[in-house]
VEXKOLDO-811560 format. One record per residue (C-alpha): residue number from 1; x, y, z. Coordinates in pm, 1 decimal, decimal comma, padded with zeros to 6 digits, always signed. Layout:
<recs>
{rec NUM; {X; Y; Z}},
...
</recs>
This chain:
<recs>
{rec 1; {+29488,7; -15317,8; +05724,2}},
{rec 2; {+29195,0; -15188,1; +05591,7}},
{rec 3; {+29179,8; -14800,3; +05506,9}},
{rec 4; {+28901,0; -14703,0; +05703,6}},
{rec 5; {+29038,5; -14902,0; +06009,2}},
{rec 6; {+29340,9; -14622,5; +05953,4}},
{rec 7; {+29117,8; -14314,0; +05974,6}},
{rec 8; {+28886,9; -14454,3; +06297,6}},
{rec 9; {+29150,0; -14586,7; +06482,2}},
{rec 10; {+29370,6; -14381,9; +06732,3}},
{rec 11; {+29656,7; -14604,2; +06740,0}},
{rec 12; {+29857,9; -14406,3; +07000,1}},
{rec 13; {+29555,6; -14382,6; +07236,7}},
{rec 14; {+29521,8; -14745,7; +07222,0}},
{rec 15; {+29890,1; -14775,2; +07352,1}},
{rec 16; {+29858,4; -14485,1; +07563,8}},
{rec 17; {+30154,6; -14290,2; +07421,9}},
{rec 18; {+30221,3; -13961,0; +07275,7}},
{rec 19; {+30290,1; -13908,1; +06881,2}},
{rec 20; {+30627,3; -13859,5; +06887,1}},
{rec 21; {+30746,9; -14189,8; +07109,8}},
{rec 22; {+31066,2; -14325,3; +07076,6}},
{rec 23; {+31128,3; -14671,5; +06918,3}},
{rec 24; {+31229,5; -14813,1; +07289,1}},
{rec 25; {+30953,5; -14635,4; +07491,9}},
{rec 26; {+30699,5; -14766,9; +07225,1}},
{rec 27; {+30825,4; -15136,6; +07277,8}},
{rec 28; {+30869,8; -15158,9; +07593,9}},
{rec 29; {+30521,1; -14991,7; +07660,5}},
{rec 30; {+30385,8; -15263,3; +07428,5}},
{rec 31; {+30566,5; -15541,2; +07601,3}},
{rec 32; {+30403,7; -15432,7; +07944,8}},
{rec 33; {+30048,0; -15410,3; +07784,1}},
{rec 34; {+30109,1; -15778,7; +07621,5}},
{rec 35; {+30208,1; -15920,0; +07973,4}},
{rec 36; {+29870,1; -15779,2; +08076,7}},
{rec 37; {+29620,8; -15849,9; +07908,5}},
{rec 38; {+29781,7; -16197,2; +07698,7}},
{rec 39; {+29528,6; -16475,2; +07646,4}},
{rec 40; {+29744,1; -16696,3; +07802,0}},
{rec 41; {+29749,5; -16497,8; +08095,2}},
{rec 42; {+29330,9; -16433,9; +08110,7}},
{rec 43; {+29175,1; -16758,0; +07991,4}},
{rec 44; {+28792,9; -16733,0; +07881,7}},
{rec 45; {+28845,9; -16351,6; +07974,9}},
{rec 46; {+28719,4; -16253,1; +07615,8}},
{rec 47; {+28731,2; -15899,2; +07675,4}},
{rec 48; {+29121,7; -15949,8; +07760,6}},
{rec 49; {+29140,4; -16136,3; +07449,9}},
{rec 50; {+28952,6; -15846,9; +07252,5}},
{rec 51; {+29252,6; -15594,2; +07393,7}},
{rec 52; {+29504,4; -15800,1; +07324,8}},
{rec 53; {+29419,3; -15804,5; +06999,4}},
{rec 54; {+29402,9; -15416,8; +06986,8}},
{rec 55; {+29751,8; -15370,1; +07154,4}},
{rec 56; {+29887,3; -15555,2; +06910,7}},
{rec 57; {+29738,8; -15421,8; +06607,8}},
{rec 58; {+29823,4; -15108,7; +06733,7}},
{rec 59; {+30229,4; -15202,6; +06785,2}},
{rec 60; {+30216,7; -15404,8; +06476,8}},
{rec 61; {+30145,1; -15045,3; +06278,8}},
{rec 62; {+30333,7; -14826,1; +06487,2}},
{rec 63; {+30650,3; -14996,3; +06541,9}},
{rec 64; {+30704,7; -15047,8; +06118,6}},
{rec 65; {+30820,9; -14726,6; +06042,3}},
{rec 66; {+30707,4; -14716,7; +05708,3}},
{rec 67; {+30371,9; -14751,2; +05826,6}},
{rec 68; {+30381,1; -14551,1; +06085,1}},
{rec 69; {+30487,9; -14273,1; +05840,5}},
{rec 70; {+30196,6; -14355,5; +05619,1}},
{rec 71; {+29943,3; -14412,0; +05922,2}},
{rec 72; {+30043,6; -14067,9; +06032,8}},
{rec 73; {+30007,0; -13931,5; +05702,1}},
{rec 74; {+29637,9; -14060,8; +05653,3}},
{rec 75; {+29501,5; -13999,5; +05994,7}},
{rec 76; {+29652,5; -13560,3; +05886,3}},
{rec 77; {+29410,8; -13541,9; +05668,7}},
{rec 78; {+29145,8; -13566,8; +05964,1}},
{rec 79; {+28775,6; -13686,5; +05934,7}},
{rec 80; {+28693,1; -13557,0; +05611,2}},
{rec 81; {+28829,1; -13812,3; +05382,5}},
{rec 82; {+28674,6; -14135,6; +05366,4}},
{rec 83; {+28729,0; -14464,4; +05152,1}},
{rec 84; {+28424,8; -14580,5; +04955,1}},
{rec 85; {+28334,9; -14988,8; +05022,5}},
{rec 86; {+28519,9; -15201,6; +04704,0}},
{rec 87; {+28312,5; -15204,0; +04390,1}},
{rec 88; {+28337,9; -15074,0; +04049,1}},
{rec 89; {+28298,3; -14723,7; +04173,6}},
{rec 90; {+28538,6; -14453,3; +04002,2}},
{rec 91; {+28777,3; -14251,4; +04258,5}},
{rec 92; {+28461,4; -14090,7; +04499,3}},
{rec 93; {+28612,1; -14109,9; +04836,7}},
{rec 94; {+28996,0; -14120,9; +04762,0}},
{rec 95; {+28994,2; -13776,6; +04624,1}},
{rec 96; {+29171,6; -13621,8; +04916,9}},
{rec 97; {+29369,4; -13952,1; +04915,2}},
{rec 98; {+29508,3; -13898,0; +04552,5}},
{rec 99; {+29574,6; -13537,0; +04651,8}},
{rec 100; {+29844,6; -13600,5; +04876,9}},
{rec 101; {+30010,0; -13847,2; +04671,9}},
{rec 102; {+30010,4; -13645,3; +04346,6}},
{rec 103; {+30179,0; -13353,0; +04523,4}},
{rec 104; {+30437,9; -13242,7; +04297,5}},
{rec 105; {+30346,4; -13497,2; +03976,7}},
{rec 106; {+30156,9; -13178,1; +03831,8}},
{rec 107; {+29879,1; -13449,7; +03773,4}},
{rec 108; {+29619,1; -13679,2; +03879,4}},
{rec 109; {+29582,0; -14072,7; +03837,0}},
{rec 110; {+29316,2; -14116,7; +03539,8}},
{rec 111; {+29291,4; -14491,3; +03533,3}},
{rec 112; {+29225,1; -14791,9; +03732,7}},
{rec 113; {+29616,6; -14892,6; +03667,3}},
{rec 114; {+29747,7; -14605,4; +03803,3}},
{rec 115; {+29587,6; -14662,1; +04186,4}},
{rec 116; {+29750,4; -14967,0; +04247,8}},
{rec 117; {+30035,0; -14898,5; +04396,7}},
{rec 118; {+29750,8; -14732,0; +04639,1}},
{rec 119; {+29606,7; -15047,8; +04683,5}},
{rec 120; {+29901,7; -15168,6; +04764,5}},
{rec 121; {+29977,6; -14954,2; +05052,2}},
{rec 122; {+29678,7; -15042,8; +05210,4}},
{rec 123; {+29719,9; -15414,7; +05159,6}},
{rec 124; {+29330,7; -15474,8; +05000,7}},
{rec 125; {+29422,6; -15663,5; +04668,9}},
{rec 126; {+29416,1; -16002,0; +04828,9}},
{rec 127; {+29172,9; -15878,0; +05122,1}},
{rec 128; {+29442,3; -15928,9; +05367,6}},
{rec 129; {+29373,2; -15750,1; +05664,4}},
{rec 130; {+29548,5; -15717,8; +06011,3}},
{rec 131; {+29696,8; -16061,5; +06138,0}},
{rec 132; {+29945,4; -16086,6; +05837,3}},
{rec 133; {+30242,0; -15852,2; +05824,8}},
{rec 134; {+30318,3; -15595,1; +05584,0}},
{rec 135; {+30187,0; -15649,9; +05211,1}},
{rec 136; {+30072,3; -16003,6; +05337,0}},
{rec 137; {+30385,6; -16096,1; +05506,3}},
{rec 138; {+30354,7; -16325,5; +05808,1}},
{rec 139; {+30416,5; -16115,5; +06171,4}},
{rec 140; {+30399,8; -16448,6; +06390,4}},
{rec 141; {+30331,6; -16367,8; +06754,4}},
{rec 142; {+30003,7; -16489,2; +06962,3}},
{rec 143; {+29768,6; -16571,1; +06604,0}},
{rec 144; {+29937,5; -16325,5; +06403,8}},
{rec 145; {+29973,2; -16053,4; +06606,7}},
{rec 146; {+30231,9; -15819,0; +06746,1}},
{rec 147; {+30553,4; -15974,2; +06580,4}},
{rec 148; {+30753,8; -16288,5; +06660,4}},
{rec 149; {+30787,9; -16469,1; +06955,7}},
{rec 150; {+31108,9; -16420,2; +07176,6}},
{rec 151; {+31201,2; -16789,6; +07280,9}},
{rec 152; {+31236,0; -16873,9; +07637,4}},
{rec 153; {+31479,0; -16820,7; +07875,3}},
{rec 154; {+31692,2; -17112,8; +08064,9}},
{rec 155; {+31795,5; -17142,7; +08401,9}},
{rec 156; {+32125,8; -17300,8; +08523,4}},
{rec 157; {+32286,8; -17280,0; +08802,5}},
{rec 158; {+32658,1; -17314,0; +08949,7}},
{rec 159; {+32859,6; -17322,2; +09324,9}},
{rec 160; {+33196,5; -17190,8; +09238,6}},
{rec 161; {+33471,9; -17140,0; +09550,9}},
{rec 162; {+33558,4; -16836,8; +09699,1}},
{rec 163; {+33877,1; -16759,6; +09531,6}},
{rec 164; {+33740,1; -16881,3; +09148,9}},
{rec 165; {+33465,5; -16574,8; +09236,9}},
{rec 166; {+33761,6; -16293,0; +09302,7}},
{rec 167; {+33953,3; -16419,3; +09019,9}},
{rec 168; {+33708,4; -16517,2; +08725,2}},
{rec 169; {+33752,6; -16824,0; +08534,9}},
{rec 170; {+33574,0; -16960,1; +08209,3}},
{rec 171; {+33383,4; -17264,0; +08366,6}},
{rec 172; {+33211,4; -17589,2; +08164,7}},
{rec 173; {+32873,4; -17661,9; +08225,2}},
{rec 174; {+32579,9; -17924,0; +08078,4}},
{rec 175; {+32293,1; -17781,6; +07905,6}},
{rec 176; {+31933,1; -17911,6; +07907,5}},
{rec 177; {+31979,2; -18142,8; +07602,0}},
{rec 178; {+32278,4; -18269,9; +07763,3}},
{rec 179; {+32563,0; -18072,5; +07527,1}},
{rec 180; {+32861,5; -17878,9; +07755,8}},
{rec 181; {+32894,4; -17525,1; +07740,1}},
{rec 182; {+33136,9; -17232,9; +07808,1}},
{rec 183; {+33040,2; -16972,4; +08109,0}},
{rec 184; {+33300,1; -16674,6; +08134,5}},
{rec 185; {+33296,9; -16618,2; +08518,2}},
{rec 186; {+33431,2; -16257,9; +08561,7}},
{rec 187; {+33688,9; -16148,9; +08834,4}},
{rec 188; {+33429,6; -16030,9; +09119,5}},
{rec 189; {+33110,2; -16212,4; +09064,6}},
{rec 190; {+32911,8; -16198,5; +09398,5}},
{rec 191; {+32687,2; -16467,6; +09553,0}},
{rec 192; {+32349,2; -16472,7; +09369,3}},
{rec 193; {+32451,7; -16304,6; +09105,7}},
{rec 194; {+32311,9; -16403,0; +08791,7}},
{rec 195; {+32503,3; -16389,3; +08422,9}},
{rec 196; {+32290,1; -16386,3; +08106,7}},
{rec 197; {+32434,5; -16564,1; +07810,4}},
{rec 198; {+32198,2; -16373,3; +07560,0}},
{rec 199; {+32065,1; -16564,9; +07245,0}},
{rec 200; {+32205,3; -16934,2; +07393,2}},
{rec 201; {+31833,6; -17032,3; +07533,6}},
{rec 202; {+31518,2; -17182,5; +07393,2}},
{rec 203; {+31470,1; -17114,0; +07002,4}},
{rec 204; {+31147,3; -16918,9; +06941,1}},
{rec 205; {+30833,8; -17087,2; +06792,0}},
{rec 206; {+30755,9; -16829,7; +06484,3}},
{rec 207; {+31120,8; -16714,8; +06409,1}},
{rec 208; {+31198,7; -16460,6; +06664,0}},
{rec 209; {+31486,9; -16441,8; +06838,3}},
{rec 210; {+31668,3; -16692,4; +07098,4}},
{rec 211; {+31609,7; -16678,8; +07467,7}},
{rec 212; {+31906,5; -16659,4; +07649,2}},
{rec 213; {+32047,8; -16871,0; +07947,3}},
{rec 214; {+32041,6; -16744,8; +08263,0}},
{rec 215; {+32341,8; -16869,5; +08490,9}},
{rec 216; {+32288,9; -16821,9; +08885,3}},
{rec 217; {+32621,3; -16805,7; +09096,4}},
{rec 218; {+32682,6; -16962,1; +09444,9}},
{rec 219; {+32978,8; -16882,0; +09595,6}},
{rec 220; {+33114,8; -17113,3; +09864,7}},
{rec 221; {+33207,3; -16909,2; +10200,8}},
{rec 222; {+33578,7; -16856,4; +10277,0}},
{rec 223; {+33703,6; -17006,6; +10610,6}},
{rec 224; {+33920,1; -16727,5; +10646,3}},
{rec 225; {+33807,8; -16404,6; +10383,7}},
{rec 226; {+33495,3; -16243,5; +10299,9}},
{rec 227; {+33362,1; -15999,4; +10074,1}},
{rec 228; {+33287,0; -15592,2; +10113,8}},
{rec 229; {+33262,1; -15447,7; +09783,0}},
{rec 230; {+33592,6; -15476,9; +09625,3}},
{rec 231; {+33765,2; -15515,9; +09986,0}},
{rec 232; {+33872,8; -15844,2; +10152,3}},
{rec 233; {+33794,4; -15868,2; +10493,4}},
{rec 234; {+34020,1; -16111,4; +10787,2}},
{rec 235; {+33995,9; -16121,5; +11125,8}},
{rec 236; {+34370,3; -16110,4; +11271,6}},
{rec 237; {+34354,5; -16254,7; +11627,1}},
{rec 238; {+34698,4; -16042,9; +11806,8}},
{rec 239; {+34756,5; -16062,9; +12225,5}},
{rec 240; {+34684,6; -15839,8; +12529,9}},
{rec 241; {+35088,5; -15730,6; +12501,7}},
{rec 242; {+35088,9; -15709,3; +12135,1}},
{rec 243; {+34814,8; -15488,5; +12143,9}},
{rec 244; {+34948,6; -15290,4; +12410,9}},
{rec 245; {+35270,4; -15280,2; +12383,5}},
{rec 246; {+35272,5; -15286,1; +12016,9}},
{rec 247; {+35423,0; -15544,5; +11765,7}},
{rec 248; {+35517,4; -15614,2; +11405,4}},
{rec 249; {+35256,7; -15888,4; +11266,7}},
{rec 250; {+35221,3; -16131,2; +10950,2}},
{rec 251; {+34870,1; -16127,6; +10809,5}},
{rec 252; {+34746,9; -16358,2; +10530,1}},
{rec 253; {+34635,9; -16271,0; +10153,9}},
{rec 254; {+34401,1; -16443,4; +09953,8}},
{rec 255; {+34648,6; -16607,8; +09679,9}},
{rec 256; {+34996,7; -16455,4; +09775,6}},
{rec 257; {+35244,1; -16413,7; +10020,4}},
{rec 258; {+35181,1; -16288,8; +10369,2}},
{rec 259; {+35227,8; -15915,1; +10449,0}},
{rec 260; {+35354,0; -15772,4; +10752,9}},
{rec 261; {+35156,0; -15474,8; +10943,5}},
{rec 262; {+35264,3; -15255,8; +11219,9}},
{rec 263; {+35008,7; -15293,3; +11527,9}},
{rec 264; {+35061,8; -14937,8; +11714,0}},
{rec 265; {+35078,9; -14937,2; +12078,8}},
{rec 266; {+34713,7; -14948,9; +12252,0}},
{rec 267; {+34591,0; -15084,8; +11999,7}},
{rec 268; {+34247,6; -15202,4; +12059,2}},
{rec 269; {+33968,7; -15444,0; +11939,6}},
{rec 270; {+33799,7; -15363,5; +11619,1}},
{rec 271; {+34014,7; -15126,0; +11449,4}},
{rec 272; {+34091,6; -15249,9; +11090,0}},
{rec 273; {+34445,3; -15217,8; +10956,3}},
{rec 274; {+34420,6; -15118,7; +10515,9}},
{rec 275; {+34629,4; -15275,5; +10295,6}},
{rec 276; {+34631,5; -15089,5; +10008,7}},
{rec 277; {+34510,6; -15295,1; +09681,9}},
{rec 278; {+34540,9; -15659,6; +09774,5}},
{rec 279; {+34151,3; -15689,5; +09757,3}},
{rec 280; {+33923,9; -15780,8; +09453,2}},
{rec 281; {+34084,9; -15680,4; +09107,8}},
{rec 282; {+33855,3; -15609,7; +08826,4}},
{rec 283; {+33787,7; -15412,7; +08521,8}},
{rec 284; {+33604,6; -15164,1; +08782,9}},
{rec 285; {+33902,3; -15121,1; +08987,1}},
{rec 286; {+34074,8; -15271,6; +09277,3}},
{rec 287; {+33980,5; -15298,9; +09640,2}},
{rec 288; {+34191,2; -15356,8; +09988,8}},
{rec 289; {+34278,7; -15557,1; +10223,5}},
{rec 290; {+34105,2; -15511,1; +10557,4}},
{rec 291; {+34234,7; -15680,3; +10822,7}},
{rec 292; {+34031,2; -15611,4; +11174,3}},
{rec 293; {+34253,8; -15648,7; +11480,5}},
{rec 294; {+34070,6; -15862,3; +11732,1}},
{rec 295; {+34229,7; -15862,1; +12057,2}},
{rec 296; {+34275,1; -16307,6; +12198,7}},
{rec 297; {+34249,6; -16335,5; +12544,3}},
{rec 298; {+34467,8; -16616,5; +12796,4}},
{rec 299; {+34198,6; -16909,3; +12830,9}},
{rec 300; {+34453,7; -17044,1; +13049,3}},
{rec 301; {+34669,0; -16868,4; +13245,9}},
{rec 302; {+34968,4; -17063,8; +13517,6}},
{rec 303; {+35077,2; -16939,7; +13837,5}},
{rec 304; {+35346,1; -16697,0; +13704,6}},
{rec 305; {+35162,3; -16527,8; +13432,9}},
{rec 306; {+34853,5; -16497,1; +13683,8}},
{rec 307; {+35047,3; -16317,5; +13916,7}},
{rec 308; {+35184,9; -16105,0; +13628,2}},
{rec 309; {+34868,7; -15972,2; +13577,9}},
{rec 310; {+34731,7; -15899,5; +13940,0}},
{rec 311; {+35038,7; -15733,8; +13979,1}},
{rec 312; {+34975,9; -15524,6; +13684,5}},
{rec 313; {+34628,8; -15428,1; +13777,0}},
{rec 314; {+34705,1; -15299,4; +14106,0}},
{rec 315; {+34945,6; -15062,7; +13849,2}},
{rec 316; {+34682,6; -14976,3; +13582,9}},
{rec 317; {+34542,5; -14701,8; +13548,7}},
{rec 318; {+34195,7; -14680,7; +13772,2}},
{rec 319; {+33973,2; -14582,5; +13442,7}},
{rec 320; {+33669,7; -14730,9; +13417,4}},
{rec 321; {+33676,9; -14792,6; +13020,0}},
{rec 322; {+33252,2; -14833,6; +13040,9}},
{rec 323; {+33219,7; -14499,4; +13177,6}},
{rec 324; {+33196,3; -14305,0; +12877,5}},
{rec 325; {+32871,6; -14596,4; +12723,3}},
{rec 326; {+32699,2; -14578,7; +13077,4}},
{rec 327; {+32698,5; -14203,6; +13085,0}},
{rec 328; {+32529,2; -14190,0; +12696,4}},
{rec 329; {+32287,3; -14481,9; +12814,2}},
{rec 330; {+32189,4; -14264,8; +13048,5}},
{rec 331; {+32087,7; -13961,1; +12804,8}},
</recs>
């Protein structure tokens, strides 16, 4: 980085941050600017090209933070210090330069030995300028700029059953290049939900870090459960007498034994019975069993069980049980 380039340049403008941005706001600002305005992104768009370039410069300076400290540094002594162009010249423009750096040595540099450790900081003994890292090193990136290249993620994807997705299970599946590997499937997962195996994707080009694979879940339905949350849902089919008269009934659990649930007397369609934690176990807790009482009616019906039933409704009581709906349809 040239010295001059450090006193013209407003760095935290060109990102457009404040001076005292955090580590993770400054990247991830950075990361959002990149996506913008990347060559790749704008092709033959030179003046997204030309900002790219600045973004990067910018983050390559700021997010070092030994530079930063010494970018700050420089650009608090303002305007009125400027570097003279390289020559033979004596120390001209660096006086206010050496006066910050000779604060509490009781003395100034005399000799052209003595400023290279200056020259140093600014990275001019070998004319290197921005597009190699600090003190020459290599920063990688999009032609040198802003730092290494993350490699790319992977996709994969998996259809599990219904019960492996409550319980969890460590699963095998076949990379890209054709080698197994090991997916932890965690009690709970939910269809479409996607794991991240982070650093196990596509190396990156210029030494960065790994992508990471990406693993998309399918669950295959249930023929008898399904999901709320934590809480399995079943649909427990009980007749017209049970539900009137009340009974004692066996409902099913995903895994385990049946349990037995008291149906009260007038019961009616729709109301759900709890079971408390027979539902989804996890490291988050665990959820109940919900099992919905869904009242069968008599497709077929003989002689003796019809007249059962007319003789009963000439002994109900005369309710109409839509009154109640018609009168609220009505306002």
């Amino acid at each position: 980085m040239a010295s001059q380039d450090w006193f013209d340049k407003d760095f935290y403008s060109v990102l457009g941050v404040s001076k005292d941005v955090s580590e993770a706001d400054l990247k991830k600002t950075y990361r959002k600017l990149a996506r913008k305005y990347h060559p790749d992104s704008n092709q033959g768009d030179a003046a997204a090209e030309a900002k790219f370039k600045e973004v990067s410069e910018a983050y390559s300076v700021l997010s070092d933070a030994e530079q930063r400290k010494e970018y700050d540094q420089i650009r608090a002594m303002g305007s009125g210090a400027r570097f003279t162009a390289g020559g033979q010249g004596g120390a001209g423009g660096f006086e206010d330069v050496f006066s910050m750096f000779n604060q509490g040595r009781g003395a100034r540099y005399q000799n052209a030995e003595d400023f290279d450790d200056i020259f140093a900081m600014f990275n001019q003994q070998q004319g290197a300028g921005f597009g190699s890292g600090r003190f020459g090193q290599s920063t990688g990136g999009f032609r040198g700029y802003g730092g290494p290249t993350r490699g790319s993620d992977v996709t994969a994807r998996t259809t599990i059953d219904f019960v492996t997705a409550t319980k969890g299970e460590t699963i095998t599946l076949q990379g890209e290049d054709g080698k197994p590997f090991k997916v932890k499937i965690p009690a709970g997962v939910s269809d479409g939900q996607k794991i991240r195996l982070r650093g196990r994707g596509r190396p990156s080009p210029d030494g960065g870090e790994n992508g990471d694979i990406v693993v998309q879940v399918a669950v295959r339905p249930h023929p008898v459960f399904t999901r709320d949350g934590l809480n399995l849902r079943v649909t427990v089919p009980v007749t017209f007498t049970e539900a009137a008269l009340g009974a004692t009934i066996e409902v099913p659990t995903l895994g385990g034994d049946p349990v037995r649930l008291r149906v009260a007397p007038g019961t009616p369609s729709g109301r759900v019975l709890r079971v408390k934690g027979r539902g989804v176990e996890t490291s988050k807790g665990t959820g109940d069993l919900l099992a919905e009482v869904q009242v069968a009616v008599p497709s077929h019906l003989d002689d003796a069980a019809r007249e059962a039933l007319e003789r009963f409704q000439s002994l109900e009581p005369k309710e109409n049980p839509r009154a109640d709906m018609m009168a609220k349809a009505r306002g």
